[in-house]
N, C-alpha and C positions, 0 to 999 in steps of 0.2 A: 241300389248298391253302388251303382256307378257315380250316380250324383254326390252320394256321402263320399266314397273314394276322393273324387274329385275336391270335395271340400276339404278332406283331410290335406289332400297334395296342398293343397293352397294354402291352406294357416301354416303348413312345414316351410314352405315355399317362403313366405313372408317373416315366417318366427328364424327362418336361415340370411335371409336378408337384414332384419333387424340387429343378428349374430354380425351378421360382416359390417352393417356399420359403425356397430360399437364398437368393434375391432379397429378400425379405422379411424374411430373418432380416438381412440385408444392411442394407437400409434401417434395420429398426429400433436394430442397432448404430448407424448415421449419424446417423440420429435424437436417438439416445439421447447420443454422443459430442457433438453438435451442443448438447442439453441441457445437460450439463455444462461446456462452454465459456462458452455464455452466463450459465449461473450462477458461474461463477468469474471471468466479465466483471465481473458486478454487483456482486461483494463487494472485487474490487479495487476498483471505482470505489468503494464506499461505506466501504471502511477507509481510500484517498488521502483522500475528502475528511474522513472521522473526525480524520485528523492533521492538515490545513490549518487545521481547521474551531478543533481543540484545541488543538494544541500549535505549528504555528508554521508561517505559505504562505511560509516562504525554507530550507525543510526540505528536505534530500534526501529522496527517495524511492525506497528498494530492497525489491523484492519477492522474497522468498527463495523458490528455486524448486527445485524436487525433483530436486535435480542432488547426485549423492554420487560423488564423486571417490574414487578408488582412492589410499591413503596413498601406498604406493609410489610413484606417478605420476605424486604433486603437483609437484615440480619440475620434472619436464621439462615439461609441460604450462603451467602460472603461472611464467613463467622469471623475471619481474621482481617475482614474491613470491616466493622459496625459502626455505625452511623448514630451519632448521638440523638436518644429517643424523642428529644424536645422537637428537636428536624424534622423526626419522623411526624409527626404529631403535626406540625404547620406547615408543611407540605402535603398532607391533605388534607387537615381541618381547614387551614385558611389560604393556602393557591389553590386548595379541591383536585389534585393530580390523585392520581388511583396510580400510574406506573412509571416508571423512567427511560423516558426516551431512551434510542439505541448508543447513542451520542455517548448519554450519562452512565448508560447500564455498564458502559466498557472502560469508560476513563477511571470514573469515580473509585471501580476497584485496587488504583495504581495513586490517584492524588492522595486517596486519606490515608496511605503510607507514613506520610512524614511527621504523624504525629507520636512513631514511632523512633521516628532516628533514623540514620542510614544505616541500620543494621539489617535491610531486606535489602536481596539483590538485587529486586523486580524496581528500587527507588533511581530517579534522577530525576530531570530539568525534561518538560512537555513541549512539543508544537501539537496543536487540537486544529485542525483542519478537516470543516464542517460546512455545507450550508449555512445561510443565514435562518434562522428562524427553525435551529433543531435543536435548540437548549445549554449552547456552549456558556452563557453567560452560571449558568448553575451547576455544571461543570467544577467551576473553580470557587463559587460562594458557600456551597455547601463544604466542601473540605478545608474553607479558612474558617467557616464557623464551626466548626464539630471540632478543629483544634484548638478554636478560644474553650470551647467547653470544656473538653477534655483535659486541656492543661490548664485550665483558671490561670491562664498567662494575660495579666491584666496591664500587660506595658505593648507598646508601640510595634507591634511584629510582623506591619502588613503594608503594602503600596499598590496601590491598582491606578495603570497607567489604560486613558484613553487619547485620540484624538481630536476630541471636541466635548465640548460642555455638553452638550446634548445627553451626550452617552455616560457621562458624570452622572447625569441627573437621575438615568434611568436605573444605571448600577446602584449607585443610592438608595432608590426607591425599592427593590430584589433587596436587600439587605436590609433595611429597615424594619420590609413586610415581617420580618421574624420576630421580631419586636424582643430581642435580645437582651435582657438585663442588663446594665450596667453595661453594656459594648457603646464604645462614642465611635462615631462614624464625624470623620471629618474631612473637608474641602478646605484647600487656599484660594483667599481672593486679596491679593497683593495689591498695595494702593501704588508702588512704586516700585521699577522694574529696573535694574542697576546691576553691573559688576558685584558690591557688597551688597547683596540686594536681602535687606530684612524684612519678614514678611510680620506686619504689624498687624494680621486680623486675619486669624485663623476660624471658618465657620465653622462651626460645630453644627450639625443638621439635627441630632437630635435634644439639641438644647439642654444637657442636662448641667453645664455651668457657664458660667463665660471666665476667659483666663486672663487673670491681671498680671503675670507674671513678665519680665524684663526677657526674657532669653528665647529665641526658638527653641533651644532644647529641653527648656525647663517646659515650655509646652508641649510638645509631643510627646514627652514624658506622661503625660495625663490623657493622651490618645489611644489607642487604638489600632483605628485602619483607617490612612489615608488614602479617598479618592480622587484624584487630580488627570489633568492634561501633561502631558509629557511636555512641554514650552516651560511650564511652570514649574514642574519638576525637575529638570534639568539646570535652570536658574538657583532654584534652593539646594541643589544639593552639593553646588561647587565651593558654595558659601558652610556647608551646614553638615559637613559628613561625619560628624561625632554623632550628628543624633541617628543615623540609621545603623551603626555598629553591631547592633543584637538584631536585624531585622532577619524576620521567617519568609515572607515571601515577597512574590514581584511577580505581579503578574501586569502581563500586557497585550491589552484585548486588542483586535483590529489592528493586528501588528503589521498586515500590510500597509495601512495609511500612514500608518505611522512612519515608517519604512521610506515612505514618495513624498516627507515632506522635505525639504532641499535645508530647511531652517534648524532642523534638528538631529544631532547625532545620535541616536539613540544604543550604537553599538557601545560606542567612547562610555557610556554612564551607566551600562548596565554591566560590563567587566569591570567598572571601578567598583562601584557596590560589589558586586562578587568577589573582586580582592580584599574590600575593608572586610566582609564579613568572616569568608576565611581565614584573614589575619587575627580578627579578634575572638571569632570564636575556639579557633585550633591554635591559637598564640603559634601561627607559622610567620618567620621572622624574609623578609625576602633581602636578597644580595643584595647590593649597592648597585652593582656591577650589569644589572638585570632586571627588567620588572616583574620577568617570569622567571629567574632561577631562583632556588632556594641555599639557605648556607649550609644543610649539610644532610643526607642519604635521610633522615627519619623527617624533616619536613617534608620530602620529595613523595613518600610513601602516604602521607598526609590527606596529601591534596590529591592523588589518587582515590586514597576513599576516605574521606576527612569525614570525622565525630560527628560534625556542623557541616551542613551546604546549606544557601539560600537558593530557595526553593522559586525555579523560575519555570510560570506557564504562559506562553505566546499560545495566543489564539486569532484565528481568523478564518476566513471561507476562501481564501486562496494564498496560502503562501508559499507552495510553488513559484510561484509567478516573482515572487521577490526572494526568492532563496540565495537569489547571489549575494543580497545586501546582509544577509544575515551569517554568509562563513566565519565570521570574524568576531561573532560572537564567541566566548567560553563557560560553554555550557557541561554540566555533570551527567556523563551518564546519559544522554539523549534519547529521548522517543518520542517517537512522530505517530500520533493517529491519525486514520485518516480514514475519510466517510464516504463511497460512492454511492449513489441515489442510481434504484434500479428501474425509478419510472422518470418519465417527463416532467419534472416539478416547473421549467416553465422553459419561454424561449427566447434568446438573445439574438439580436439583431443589430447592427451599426447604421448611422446613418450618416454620411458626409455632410455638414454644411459649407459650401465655401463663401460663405459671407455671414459676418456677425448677424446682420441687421436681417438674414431671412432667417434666424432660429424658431422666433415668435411664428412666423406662418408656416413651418417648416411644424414646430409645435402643435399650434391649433389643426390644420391637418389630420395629425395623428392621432391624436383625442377623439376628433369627431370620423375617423374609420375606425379605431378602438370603439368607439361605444357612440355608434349613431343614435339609439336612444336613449341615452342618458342615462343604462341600467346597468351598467359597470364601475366600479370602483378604480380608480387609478392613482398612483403615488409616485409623484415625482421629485426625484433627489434634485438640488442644487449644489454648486460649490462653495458659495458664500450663505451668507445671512442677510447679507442684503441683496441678492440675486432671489433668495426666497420671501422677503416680502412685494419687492417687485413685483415678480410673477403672482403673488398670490391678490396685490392691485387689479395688473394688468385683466388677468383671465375673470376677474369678478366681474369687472368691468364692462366686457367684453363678452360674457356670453352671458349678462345681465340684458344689455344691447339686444343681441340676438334672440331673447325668449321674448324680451318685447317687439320685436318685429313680428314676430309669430303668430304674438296672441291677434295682431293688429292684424295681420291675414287672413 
């Protein structure tokens, strides 16, 4: 009896033990949840006041939240954003997505507004501030294309401003993949670069004519949506602003680079386009006297919440950091997304060099303590184009050299 006694105490003894540490492990989940709410308290309060502080306290404020929507779904769920089905349909037949990032889940309900009009309050001019590599480029190609749809608006009603060809190309290629009816996706490749500068060869990427026509605006007329580098667009459009008149949007990716280039004003041509288009779409007439007043009380109320706005989205993964360059923009209606990542997505480091000539060893170094054995991927930016064929010489070269010493040991 006592024996059994005793084994009873023991399993109570251990089945109470068991009790306390799950309790414990309990709490410290509580705890630890509890932890990371308050710290994702402090970083929104201190990113809101980063934008007030920066860039503008009559700013929306939307915080992009870890909400990824089933593609499929998106309609019946956003009844009064639907998404034109075609999208639906090659968005997962042919990029194979099943949801949309947190990024898309949150914006996209606010971009495909404007195929509405400004008659929703929730409507204005975006900054999309994101990581690189959470979906912003789709962001803004989905709501230009489900307005081509939607409105069969078969004239010139788009601008997609990058900082390098590169990123020309790739946008290009995201828009193409939909394989859009009748939509001409076009690029400028200027043979001559001038004060009157006329551009004699507009590429067409999806080939579907070539244009013999005498005018740039007789050709853009048979456009689309242009994608170009801001150098380029800034040139054509001092020469050429009758043809952007009726344009719907402007969008401008990577607006920090664009921002840090010393070469390019990009405030100066994105408020003129905003003035042409509110001139011509709300026939508001401007003083003489002003280039911001108006001649009389009912244009003033206009441009408050005008018929017509050109629809502008800045995107980038840090424009904080350049918010001062951009107060001087005049933007409708402003809202700022903005993305905090609640894990470690990666880690930033600086490294001084104080001499040109030790970058290269300075370089190799860090490759070979990054990835002693050769089983990590690495991707190194340049600033030029000719700094990245260099580099991609040199280091062939170079640790071509080095695996042959190896085998030879």
């Amino acid at each position: 009896m006592d024996k059994a006694k005793k084994q009873d105490n023991a399993q109570q003894s251990d089945e109470e033990k068991q009790s306390d540490e799950k309790k414990q492990s309990d709490e410290e989940k509580q705890l630890e949840k509890a932890k990371q709410l308050a710290k994702a308290k402090r970083l929104d309060k201190k990113k809101i006041n980063e934008i007030r502080k920066t860039l503008s306290s009559n700013c929306r404020i939307i915080k992009v939240e870890n909400e990824q929507i089933y593609i499929a779904s998106w309609n019946s769920i956003k009844k009064n954003t639907p998404i034109n089905s075609y999208i639906i349909d090659k968005l997962i037949n042919k990029f194979l997505y099943t949801k949309f990032l947190p990024c898309q889940s949150t914006t996209l309900e606010y971009t495909l507004l404007y195929k509405n009009g400004s008659n929703s309050i929730l409507n204005g001019d975006m900054y999309i501030e994101a990581p690189t590599g959470l979906g912003k480029t789709l962001c803004y190609v989905i709501p230009i294309l489900d307005y081509y749809l939607s409105q069969n608006d078969n004239t010139f009603f788009c601008v997609i401003l990058t900082p390098t060809e590169e990123l020309v190309k790739q946008v290009t290629k995201v828009i193409t993949m939909f394989d859009i009816k009748n939509l001409i996706i076009s690029t400028i490749k200027p043979k001559t670069y001038n004060t009157n500068m006329c551009f004699d060869e507009i590429n067409n990427e999806n080939d579907f004519y070539k244009s013999h026509v005498n005018t740039n605006e007789q050709r853009f007329e048979q456009k689309n949506i242009l994608i170009t580098t801001t150098t380029k667009f800034e040139m054509l459009f001092y020469s050429n602003q009758n043809i952007f008149k009726k344009l719907k949007y402007l969008i401008i990716d990577e607006v920090d680079s664009i921002l840090n280039m010393d070469f390019v004003n990009i405030n100066i041509v994105v408020n003129a386009l905003t003035k042409l288009v509110q001139q011509t779409e709300n026939n508001i007439k401007y003083s003489s006297t002003s280039n911001n007043s108006y001649s009389n009380a009912t244009d003033s109320n206009l441009l408050y919440k005008p018929k017509h706005f050109l629809q502008k989205i800045l995107l980038s993964a840090t424009i904080c950091k350049v918010s001062n360059k951009l107060l001087s923009l005049n933007l409708y209606r402003p809202i700022f997304f903005y993305y905090i990542l609640n894990y470690a997505r990666n880690y930033e480091f600086y490294l001084h060099v104080l001499k040109k000539s030790d970058k290269l060893c300075n370089l190799i170094h860090l490759i070979q303590k990054t990835s002693p054995n050769g089983d990590k991927n690495i991707l190194i930016f340049c600033n030029t184009e000719e700094t990245v064929h260099f580099l991609f010489r040199f280091l062939t070269v170079y640790f071509s050299h080095v695996e042959k010493k190896l085998l030879q040991n």
